[in-house]
N, C-alpha and C positions, 0 to 999 in steps of 0.2 A: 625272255625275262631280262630286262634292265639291269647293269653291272652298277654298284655302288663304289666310288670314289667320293674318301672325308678329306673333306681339309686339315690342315698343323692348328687349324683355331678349330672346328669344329672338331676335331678329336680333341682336345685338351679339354675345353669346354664340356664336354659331354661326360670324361675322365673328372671332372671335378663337381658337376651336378652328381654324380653318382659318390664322389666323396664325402661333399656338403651330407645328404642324405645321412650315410649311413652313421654319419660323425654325430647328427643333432637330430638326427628321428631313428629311422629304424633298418634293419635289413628286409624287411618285406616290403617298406616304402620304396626302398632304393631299387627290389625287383620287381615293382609293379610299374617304376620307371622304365627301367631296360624293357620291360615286357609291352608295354605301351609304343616305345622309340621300332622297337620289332616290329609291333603290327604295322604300323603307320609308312616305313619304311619297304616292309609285303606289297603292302596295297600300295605305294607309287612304283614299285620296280616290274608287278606284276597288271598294273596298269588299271586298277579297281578302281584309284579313286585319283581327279587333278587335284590338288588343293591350289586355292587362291593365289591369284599374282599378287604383288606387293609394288609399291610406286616404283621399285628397282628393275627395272628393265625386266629380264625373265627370270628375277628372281619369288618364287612361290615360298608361301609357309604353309608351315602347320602347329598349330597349338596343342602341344601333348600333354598338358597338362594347365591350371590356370598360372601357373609361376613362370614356365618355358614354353616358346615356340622355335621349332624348327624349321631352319631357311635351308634353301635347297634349288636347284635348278637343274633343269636336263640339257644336256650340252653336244655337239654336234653328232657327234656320234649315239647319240639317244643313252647314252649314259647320266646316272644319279650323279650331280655332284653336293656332294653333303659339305654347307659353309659354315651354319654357326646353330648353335643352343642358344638363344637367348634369352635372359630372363624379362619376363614381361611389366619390369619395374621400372628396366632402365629406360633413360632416356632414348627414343627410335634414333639420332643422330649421330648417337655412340655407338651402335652395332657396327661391329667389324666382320667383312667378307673377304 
């Protein structure tokens, strides 16, 4: 199984989707977020599922939901590298990895 390494932006990111949540919707929204980022994260470590390259060289997403998608890459060592949450409003040229 595939080792997960987050980045300083994609854990912060991820720490404040799950604030945003629980501050202006709910606590079972905010765990059906974490529980959604869980599976999705299963199945690339456990090798179920590739999701999509992205114009960024080997960087892949996944949309966890219709507001965030997760960027992500596997890197020399066939390790997860978790880079960014991003919300799907922003501008693609402002995501930061």
């Amino acid at each position: 199984m595939r080792k997960e390494i987050w980045t300083a932006i994609a854990s912060d990111e991820y720490d404040e989707n799950i604030a945003y949540l629980l501050k202006n919707w709910s606590e079972k929204v905010a765990l059906d977020f974490i529980e959604k980022v869980e599976s999705v994260l299963y199945n690339i470590k456990t090798e179920i599922v590739e999701y999509p390259l992205t114009q960024n060289r080997n960087v892949r997403k996944c949309v966890i939901c219709k507001q965030i998608t997760l960027f992500y890459q596997i890197n020399n060592n066939n390790d997860i590298e978790i880079l960014s949450f991003c919300s799907n409003y922003k501008d693609s040229k402002k995501i930061r990895f």
